[in-house]
C-alpha positions as CSV (number, residue, x, y, z in Angstrom):
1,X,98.8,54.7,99.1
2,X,100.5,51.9,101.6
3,X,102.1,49.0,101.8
4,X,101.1,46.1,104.1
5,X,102.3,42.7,105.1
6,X,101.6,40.1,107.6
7,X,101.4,36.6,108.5
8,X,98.9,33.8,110.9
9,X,99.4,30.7,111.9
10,X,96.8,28.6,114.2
11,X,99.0,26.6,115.3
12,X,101.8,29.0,116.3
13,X,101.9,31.6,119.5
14,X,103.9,34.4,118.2
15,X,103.6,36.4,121.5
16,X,105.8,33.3,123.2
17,X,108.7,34.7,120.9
18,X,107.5,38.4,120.6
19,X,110.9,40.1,120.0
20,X,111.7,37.3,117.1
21,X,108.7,38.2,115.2
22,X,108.5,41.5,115.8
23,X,111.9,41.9,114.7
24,X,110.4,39.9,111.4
25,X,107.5,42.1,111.0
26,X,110.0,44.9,111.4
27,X,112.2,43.6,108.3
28,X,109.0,42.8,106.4
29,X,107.9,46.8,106.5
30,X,110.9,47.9,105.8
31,X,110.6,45.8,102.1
32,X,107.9,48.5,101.2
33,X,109.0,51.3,103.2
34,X,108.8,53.3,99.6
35,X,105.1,52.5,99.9
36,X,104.4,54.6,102.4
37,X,107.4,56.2,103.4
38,X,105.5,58.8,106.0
39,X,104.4,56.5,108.7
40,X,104.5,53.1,109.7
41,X,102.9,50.4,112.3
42,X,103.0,46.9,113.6
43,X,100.6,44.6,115.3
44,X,101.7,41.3,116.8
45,X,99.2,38.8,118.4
46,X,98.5,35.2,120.0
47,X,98.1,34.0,116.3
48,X,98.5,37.0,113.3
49,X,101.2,39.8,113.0
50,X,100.3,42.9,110.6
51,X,102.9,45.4,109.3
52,X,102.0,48.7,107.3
53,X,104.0,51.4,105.5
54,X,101.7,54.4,105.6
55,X,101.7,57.2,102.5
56,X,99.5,60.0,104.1
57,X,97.3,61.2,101.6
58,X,93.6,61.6,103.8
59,X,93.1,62.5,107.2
60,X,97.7,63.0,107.8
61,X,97.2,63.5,111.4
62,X,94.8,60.7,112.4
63,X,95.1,57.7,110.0
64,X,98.0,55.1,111.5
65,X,97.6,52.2,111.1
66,X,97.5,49.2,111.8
67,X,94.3,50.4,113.2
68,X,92.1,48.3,115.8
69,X,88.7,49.5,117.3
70,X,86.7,47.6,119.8
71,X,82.5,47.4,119.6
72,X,80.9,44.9,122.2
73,X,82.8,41.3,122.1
74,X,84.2,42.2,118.6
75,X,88.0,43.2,118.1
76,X,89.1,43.9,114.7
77,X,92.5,45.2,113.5
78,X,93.2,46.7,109.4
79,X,95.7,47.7,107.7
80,X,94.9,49.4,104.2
81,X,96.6,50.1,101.1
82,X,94.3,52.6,98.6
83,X,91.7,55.0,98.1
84,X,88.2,54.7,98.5
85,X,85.9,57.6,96.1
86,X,82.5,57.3,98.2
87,X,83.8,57.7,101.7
88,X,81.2,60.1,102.4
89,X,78.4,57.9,101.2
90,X,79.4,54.9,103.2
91,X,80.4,56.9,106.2
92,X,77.1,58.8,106.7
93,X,75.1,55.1,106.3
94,X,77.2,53.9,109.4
95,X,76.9,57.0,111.5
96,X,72.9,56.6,110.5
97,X,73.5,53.3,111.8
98,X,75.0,54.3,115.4
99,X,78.9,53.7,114.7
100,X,81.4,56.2,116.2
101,X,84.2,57.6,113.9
102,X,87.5,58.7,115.4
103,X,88.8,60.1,112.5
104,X,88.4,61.2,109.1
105,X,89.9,58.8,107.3
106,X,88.6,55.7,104.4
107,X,90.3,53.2,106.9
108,X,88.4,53.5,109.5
109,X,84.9,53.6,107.3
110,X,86.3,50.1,105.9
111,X,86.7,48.6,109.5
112,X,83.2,49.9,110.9
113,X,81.7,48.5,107.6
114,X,83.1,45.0,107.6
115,X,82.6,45.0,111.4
116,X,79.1,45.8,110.9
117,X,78.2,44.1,107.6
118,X,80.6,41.6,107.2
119,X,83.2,40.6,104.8
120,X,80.5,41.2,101.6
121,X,80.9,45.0,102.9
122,X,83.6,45.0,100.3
123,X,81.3,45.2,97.7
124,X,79.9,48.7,98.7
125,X,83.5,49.8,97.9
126,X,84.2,51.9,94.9
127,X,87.8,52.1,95.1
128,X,91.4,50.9,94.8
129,X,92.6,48.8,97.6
130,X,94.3,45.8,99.3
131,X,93.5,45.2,102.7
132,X,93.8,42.9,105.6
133,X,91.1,42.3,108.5
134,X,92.0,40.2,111.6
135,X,89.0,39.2,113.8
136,X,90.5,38.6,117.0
137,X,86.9,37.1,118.5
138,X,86.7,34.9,115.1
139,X,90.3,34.4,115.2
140,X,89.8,35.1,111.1
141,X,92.2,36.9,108.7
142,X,90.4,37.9,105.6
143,X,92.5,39.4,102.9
144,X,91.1,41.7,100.1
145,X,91.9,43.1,96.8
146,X,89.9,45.6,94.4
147,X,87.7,44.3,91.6
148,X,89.9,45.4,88.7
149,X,93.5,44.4,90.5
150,X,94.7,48.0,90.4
151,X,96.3,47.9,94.1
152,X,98.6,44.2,94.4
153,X,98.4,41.7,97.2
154,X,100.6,38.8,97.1
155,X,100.8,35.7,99.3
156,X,101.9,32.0,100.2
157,X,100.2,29.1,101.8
158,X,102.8,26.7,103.8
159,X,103.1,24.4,106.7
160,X,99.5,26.2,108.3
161,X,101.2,29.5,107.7
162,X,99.7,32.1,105.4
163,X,102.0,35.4,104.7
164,X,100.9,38.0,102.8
165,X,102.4,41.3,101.5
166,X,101.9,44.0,98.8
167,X,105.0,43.4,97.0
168,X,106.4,39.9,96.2
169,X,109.7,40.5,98.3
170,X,108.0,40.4,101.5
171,X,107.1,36.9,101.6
172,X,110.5,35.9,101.8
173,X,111.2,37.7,104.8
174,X,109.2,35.1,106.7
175,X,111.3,31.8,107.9
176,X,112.0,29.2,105.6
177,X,109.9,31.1,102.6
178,X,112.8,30.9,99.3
179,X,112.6,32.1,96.1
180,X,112.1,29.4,94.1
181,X,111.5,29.2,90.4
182,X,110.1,25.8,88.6
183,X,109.0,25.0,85.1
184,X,105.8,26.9,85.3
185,X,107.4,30.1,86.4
186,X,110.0,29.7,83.4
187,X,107.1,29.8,81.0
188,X,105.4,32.9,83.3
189,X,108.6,35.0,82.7
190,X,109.7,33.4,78.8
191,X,106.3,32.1,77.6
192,X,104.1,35.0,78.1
193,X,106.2,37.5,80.3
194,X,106.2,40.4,81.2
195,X,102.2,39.7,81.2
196,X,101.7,37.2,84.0
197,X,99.0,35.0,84.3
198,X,96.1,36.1,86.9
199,X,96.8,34.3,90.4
200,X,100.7,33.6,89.4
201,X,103.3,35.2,91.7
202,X,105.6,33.7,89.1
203,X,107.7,31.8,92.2
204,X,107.0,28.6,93.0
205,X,104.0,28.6,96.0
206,X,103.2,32.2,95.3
207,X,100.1,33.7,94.6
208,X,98.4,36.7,94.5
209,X,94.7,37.3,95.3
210,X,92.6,37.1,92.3
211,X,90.5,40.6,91.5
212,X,87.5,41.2,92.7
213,X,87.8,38.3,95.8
214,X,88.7,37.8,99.0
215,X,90.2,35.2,100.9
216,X,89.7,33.8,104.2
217,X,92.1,32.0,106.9
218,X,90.4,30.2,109.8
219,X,91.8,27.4,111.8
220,X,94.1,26.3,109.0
221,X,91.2,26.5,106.4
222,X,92.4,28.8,103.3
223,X,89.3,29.8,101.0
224,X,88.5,32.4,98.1
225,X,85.0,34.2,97.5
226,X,84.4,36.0,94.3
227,X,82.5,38.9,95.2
228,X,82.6,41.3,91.9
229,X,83.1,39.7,88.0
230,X,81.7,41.1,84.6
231,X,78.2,40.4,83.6
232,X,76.9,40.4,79.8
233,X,73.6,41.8,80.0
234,X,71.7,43.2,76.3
235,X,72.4,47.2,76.2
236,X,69.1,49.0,75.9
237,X,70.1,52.3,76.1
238,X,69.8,54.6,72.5
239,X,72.8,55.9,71.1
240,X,72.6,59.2,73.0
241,X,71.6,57.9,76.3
242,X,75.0,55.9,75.8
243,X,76.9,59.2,75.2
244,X,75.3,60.5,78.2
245,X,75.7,57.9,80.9
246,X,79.4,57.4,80.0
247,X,80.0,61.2,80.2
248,X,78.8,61.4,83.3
249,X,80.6,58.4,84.6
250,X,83.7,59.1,83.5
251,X,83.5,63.0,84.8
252,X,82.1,61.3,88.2
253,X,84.9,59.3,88.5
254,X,87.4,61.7,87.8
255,X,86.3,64.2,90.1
256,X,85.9,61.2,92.8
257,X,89.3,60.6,92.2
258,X,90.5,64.3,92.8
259,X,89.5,64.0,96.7
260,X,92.8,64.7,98.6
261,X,94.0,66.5,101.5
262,X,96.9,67.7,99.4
263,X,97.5,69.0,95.9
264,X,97.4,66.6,93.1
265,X,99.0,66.4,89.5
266,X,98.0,64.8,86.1
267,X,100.0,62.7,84.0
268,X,99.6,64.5,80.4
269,X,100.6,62.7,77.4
270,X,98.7,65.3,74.8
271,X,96.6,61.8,73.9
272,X,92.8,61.7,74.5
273,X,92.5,59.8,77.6
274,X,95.1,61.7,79.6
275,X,93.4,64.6,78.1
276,X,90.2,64.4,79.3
277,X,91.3,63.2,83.0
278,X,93.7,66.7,83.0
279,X,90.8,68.8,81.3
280,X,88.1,67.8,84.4
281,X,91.1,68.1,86.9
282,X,92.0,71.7,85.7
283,X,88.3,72.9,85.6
284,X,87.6,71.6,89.2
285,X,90.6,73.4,90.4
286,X,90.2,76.4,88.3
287,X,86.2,76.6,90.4
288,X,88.8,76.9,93.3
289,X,91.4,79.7,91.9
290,X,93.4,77.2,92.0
291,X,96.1,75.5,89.1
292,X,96.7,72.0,88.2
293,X,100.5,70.9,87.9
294,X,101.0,68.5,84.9
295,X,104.0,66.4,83.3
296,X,104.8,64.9,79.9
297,X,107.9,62.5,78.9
298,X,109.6,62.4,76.1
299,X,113.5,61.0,75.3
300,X,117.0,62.4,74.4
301,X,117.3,62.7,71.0
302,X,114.2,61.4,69.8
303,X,113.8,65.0,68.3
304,X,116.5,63.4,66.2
305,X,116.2,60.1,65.7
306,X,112.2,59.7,66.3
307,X,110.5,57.2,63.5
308,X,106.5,57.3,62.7
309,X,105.2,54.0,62.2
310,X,102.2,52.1,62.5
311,X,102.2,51.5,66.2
312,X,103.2,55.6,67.4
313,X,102.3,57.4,64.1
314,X,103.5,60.7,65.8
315,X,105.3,62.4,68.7
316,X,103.3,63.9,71.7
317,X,105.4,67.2,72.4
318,X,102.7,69.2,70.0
319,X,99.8,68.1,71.6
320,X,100.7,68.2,74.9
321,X,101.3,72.1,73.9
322,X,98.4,72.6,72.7
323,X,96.6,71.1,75.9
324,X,98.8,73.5,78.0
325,X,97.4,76.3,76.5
326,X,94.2,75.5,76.5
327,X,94.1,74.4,80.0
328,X,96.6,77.0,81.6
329,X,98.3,74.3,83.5
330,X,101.5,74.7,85.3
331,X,103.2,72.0,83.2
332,X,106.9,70.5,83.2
333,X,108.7,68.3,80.4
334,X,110.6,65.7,81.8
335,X,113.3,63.9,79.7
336,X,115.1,60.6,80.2
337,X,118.4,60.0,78.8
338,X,120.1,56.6,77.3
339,X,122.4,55.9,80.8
340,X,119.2,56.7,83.6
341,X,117.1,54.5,81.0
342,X,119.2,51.8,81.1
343,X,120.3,52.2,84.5
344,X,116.5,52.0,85.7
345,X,116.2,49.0,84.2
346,X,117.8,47.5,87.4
347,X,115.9,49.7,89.7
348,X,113.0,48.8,88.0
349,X,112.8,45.5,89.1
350,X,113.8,46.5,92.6
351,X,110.5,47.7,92.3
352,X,108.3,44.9,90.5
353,X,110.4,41.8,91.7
354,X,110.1,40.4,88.5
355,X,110.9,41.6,84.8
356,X,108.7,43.7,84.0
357,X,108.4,45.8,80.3
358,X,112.0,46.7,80.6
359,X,112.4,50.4,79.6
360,X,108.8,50.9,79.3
361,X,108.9,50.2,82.8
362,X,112.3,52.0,83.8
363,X,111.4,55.3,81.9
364,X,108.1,55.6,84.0
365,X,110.3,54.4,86.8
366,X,112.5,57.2,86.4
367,X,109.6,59.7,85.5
368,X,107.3,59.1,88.6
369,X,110.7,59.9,90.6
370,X,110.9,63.2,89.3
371,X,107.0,64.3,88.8
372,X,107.9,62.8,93.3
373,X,109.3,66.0,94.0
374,X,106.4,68.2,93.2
375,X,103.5,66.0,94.2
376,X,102.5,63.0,95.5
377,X,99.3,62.3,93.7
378,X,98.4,62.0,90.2
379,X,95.9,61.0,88.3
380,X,96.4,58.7,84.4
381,X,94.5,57.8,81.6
382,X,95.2,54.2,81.7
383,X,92.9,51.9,80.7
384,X,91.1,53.5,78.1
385,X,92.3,51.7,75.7
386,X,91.3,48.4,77.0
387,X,87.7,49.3,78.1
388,X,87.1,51.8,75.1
389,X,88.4,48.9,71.9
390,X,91.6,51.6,71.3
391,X,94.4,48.9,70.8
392,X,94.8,47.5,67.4
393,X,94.3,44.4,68.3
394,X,90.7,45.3,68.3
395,X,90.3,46.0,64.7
396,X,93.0,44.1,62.8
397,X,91.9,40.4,60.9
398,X,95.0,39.0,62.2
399,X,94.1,39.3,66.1
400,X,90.6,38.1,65.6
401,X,92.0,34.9,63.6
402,X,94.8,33.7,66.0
403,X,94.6,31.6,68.6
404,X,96.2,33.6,71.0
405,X,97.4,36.7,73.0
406,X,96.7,39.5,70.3
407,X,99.4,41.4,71.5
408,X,102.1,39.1,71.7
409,X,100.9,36.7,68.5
410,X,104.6,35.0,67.9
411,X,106.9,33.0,70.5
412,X,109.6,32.5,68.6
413,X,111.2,36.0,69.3
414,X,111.8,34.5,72.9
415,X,112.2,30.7,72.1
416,X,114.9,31.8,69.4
417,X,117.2,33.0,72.6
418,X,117.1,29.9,75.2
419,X,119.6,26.9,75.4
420,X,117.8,24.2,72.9
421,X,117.8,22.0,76.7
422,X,115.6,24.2,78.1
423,X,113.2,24.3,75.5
424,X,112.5,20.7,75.6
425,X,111.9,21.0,79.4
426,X,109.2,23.5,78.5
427,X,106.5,23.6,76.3
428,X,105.9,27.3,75.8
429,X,103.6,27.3,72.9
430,X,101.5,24.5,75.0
431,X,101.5,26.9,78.2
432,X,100.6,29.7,76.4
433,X,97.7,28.0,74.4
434,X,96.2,26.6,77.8
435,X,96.6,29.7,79.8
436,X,94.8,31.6,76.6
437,X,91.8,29.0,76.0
438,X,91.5,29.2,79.9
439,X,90.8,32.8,79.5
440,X,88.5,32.7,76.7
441,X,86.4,30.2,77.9
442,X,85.9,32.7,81.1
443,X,84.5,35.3,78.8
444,X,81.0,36.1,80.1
445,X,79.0,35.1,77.4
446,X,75.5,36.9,75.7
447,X,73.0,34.7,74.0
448,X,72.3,35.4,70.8
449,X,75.1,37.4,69.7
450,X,76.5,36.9,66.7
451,X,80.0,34.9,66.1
452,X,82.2,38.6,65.4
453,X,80.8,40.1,68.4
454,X,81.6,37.1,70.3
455,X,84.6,37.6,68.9
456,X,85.2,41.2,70.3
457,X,83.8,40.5,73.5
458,X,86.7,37.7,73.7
459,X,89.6,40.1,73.2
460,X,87.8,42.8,75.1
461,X,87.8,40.6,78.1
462,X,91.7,39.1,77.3
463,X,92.6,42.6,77.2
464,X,90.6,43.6,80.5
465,X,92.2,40.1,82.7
466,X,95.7,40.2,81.0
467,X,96.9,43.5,79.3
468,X,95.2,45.8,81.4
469,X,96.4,44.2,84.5
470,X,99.8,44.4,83.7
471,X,99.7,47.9,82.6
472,X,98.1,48.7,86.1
473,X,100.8,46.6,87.8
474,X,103.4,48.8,86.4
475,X,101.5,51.9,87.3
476,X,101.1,50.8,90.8
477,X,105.0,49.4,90.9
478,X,106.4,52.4,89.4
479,X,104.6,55.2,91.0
480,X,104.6,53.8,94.7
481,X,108.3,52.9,94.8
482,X,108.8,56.3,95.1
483,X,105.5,57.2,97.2
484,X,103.6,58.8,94.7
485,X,100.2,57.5,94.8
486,X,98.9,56.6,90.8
487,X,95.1,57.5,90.3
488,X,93.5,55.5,87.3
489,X,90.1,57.2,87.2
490,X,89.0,55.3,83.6
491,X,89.6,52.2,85.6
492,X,86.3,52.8,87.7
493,X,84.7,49.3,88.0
494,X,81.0,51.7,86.8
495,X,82.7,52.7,83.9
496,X,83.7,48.7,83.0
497,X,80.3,47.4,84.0
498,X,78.3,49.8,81.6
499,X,80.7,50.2,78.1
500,X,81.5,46.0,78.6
501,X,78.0,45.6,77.1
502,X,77.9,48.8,74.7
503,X,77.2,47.2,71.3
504,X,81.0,48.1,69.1
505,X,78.6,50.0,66.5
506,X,78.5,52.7,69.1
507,X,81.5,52.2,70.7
508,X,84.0,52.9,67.8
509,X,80.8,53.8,65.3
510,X,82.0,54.9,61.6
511,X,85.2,52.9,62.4
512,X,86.7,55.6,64.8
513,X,88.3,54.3,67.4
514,X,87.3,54.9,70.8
515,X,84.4,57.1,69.0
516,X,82.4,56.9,72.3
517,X,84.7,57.7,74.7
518,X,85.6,60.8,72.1
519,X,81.7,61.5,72.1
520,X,81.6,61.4,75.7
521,X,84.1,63.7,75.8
522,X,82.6,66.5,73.6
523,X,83.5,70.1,74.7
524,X,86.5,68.7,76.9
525,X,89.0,69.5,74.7
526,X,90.5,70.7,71.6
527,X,89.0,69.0,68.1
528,X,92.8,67.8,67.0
529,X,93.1,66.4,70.3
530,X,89.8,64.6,70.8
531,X,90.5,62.9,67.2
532,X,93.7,62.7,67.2
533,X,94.7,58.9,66.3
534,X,96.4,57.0,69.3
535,X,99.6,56.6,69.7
536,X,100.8,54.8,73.1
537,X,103.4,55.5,76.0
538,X,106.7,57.0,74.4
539,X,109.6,55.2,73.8
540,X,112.8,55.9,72.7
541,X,114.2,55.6,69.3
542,X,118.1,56.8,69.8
543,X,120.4,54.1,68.2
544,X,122.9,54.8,71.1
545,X,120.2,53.4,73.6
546,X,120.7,49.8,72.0
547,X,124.3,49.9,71.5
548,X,123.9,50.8,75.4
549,X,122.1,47.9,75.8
550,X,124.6,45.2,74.0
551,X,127.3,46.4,75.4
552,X,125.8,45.3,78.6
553,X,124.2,42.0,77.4
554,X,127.6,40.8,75.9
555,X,129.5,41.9,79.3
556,X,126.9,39.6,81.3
557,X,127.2,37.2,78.4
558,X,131.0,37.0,78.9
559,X,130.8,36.2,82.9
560,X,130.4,32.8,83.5
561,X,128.8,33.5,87.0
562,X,126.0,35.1,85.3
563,X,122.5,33.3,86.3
564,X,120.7,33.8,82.6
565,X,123.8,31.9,81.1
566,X,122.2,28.6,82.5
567,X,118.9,29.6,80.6
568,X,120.0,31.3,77.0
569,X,121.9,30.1,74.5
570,X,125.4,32.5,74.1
571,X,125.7,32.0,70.6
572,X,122.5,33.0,69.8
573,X,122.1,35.6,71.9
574,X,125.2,37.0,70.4
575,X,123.6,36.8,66.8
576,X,120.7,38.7,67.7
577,X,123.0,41.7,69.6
578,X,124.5,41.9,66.0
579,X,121.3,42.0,63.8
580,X,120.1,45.1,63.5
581,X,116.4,46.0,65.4
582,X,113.1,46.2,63.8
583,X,111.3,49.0,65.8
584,X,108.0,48.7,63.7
585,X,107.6,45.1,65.0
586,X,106.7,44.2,68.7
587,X,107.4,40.9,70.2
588,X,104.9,42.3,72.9
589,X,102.3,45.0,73.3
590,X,103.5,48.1,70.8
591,X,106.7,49.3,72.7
592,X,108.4,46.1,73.3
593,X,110.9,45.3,69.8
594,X,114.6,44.6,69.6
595,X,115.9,46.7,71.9
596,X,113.6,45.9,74.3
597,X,114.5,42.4,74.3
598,X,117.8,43.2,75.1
599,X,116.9,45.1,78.4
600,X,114.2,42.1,79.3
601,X,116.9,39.6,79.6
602,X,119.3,42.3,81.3
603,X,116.4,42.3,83.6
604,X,115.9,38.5,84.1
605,X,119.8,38.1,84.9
606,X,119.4,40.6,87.9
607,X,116.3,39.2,88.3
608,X,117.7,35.9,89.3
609,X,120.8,37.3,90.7
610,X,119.4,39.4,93.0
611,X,116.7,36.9,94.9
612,X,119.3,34.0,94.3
613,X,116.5,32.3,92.6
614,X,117.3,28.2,92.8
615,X,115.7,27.0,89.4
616,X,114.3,23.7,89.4
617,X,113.4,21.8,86.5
């Protein structure tokens, strides 16, 4: 992967100033230097500059970018962040067409297609991507961004001037661009945090580009076309046609995803999705003599101190055995202890530049660093649960009866903490209640179905446009800080399309969950594995951890100068350091409980110290 930035302005001549912006452009590619930490490139003209960090992953010799070819009258310049998995499909339809390759690379197929096609080219992409186009004949920037949101691309609008970046950070590299946060991004980061709502770049004037659109700058004019969303069609296929097509499309897309001109790694949990991506990875490399490397996580001490409950009803360690074996994998268990979890809280959101799922975040932070040194591609199992009805969310009365975010169903866990001021400045049960009925009102909708399924496809789609999203954000956040480029094969848009409209008879038939993906999956691995009953990214349960964690929170709580002190109230913060945590009882997803508040508002404090965030209420 990459990282990209850039700004245009019709009114402005940058090239009457060239060393000032240049020099601008410069500082903005160093922001994401740990994108793409192998190459880099600017482009400065009359009206647009473009900045890339490059990650070489295909084509090492011949892909820099920014990269500008020439046909007729037309000049078009790119820069790229992401993967595409049918290079060799769309290539060979332009070279039937008469274009010219000069290299190897998915780049340059992207720039020959939009300059031959047009902007809609975007929707022969199967793939994960942000990119930017300038036209210099059009004198057009068009900005892009994949149809599930896997890759990020963030921007403001201001004063004719649109800059735009992969991380959030960039932006405010460009002149007179602050970091600003109003009343709306107080409820983004305490109302419904570290979930963000789609379009939000939780500062005040920041966006990012919505999935599956682009977005167009001409002569001052700023709009967004929706090329790719969900469609609810009747499913006609029979049970075993079902099982079919989604076994093929999940193997296709795994194997898709394997295409690399160095070696890649799997992420292996000993859970079902991870599972199946490793057990298609090994047998394609095994065709070649080849062996796939692998890595599980675990915690210090959770040996010891590990609790089953209802939300991780067992430890992976045993299963992720059992897949080694079976797979012959060359497999390495990494461990994260209290101090590097807590510490990578920080770093964490270095990386995001917001809070993110505090040490959900900072463990994979940590773990992507070391899985760094061995490769620098891997593919996940994220998103099954989201596509495939695995969360418990899915299948519990509660979720279907409240009117709201299934995995985050009570506010006052947050509200409890803040300065009783602040709360009557914001209404975070009314922002999370419009931001929710916004949502479900967008489900795509089937006539005739009955009130449950309309139900189901509701929370399917919540999950798809809110928790999925942020689960990919912190893939891509976590992974590419070090520049090691995350694969999420289950997150093929094909794969969405076709089980979206799969009837939940078939998908969890019998009441097992995920029963079709398990069907699909038949022959892939192990019986105990392919049934074994989910349980989600580890966490760790050592008491030490927390008191890690107050000690810290009562230290910033103690320092006047600290930025959170304006927002929380001390004495009740100080309460809940001293109450004892309920691990079996989430404030958000299934990871996040007591001690996970604690690191979230570690995390807002830096937060808000490090971008010197003015609040304005």
């Amino acid at each position: 992967m990459c990282g990209i930035a850039g700004f245009c302005n019709f009114q402005e001549d940058y090239t009457l100033r060239s060393p000032e912006w240049t020099d601008i452009l410069n500082r903005m590619k160093e922001k994401i230097k740990h994108r793409g930490p192998d190459d880099n490139g600017i482009y400065l003209t009359k009206h647009a500059g473009l900045a890339h960090a490059r990650l070489s992953i295909i084509d090492l010799a011949n892909g820099r970018q920014p990269m500008t070819r020439k046909i007729g009258n037309k000049t078009f310049t790119i820069i790229y962040n992401g993967e595409l998995y049918n290079t060799a499909e769309l290539r060979t339809d332009l070279e039937q067409r008469g274009l010219k390759f000069l290299t190897t690379s998915d780049t340059e197929v992207i720039l020959l297609g939009i300059m031959e096609y047009g902007n809609d080219y975007v929707k022969q992409l199967n793939g994960i991507f942000a990119f930017a186009i300038w036209d210099e004949y059009a004198q057009t920037l068009s900005i892009f961004r994949d149809r599930l949101g896997i890759k990020p691309l963030f921007y403001t609008l201001a004063n004719n001037t649109l800059v735009f970046g992969s991380e959030l950070k960039v932006l405010f590299e460009y002149p007179d661009c602050r970091p600003i946060i109003d009343k709306q991004g107080l409820c983004e980061v305490f109302g419904l945090g570290p979930a963000k709502t789609y379009g939000s770049g939780v500062f005040k004037n920041c966006f990012e580009v919505l999935p599956g659109c682009y977005n167009v700058f001409h002569e001052g004019d700023f709009k967004s076309i929706k090329y790719w969303e969900l469609v609810s069609r009747p499913h006609t296929d029979s049970y075993e046609e079902t099982i079919e097509k989604t076994s093929f499309l999940v193997r296709d897309s795994i194997k898709r995803q394997m295409v690399s001109d160095i070696p890649i790694c799997t992420f292996l949990s000993g859970g079902v999705d991870s599972s199946i991506v490793t057990a298609v990875c090994a047998g394609e490399l095994a065709k070649l003599g080849e062996q796939l490397n692998t890595f599980s996580f675990d915690f210090d001490g959770n040996d010891q101190f590990f609790k089953a409950n209802s939300f991780q009803p067992s430890r992976d360690r045993p299963y992720v055995d059992m897949m080694v074996k079976y797979l012959k994998t060359n497999h390495k268990y990494l461990e994260c202890d209290n101090l590097k979890l807590a510490d990578y809280l920080y770093t964490s959101v270095d990386a995001k530049d917001l809070p993110g799922m505090a040490d959900v975040d900072s463990s994979l932070l940590y773990f992507c660093s070391e899985v760094k040194k061995y490769n620098n591609v891997t593919l996940t199992g994220e998103c099954a649960d989201e596509i495939f009805g695995g969360y418990p969310w899915f299948h519990n009365k509660e979720s279907f009866e409240r009117n709201t975010f299934p995995w985050s169903i009570n506010v006052e866990p947050r509200k409890q903490l803040l300065k009783d001021s602040l709360l009557q400045e914001i209404n975070l049960e009314e922002y999370i209640l419009t931001a929710y009925d916004k949502s479900v009102h967008e489900t795509p909708r089937l006539e005739g179905e009955s009130e449950l399924e309309a139900r189901r496809r509701e929370i399917a789609f919540l999950n798809i446009k809110w928790f999925m999203i942020t689960l990919l954000d912190r893939m891509d956040r976590t992974s590419m800080y070090s520049g090691l480029e995350a694969r999420v094969p289950l997150a093929d848009h094909r794969i969405l399309e076709y089980v979206w409209n799969v009837p939940w008879d078939i998908k969890c038939r019998d009441g097992v969950v995920k029963h079709l993906l398990r069907e699909s999956a038949k022959g892939l691995l192990p019986e105990e594995v392919l049934y074994r009953k989910k349980s989600p990214y580890p966490k760790t349960y050592n008491p030490n951890y927390e008191k890690l964690l107050s000690d810290r929170l009562m230290a910033v709580l103690k320092d006047s100068s600290s930025p959170i002190n304006a927002l929380v109230d001390i004495e009740k913060v100080s309460n809940f350091i001293s109450t004892p945590s309920d691990y079996g009882k989430p404030w958000f997803g299934q990871l996040m409980a007591g001690p996970q508040m604690l690191a979230y508002l570690l995390q807002v404090n830096y937060w808000l110290d490090k971008f010197k965030i003015e609040v304005q209420l």
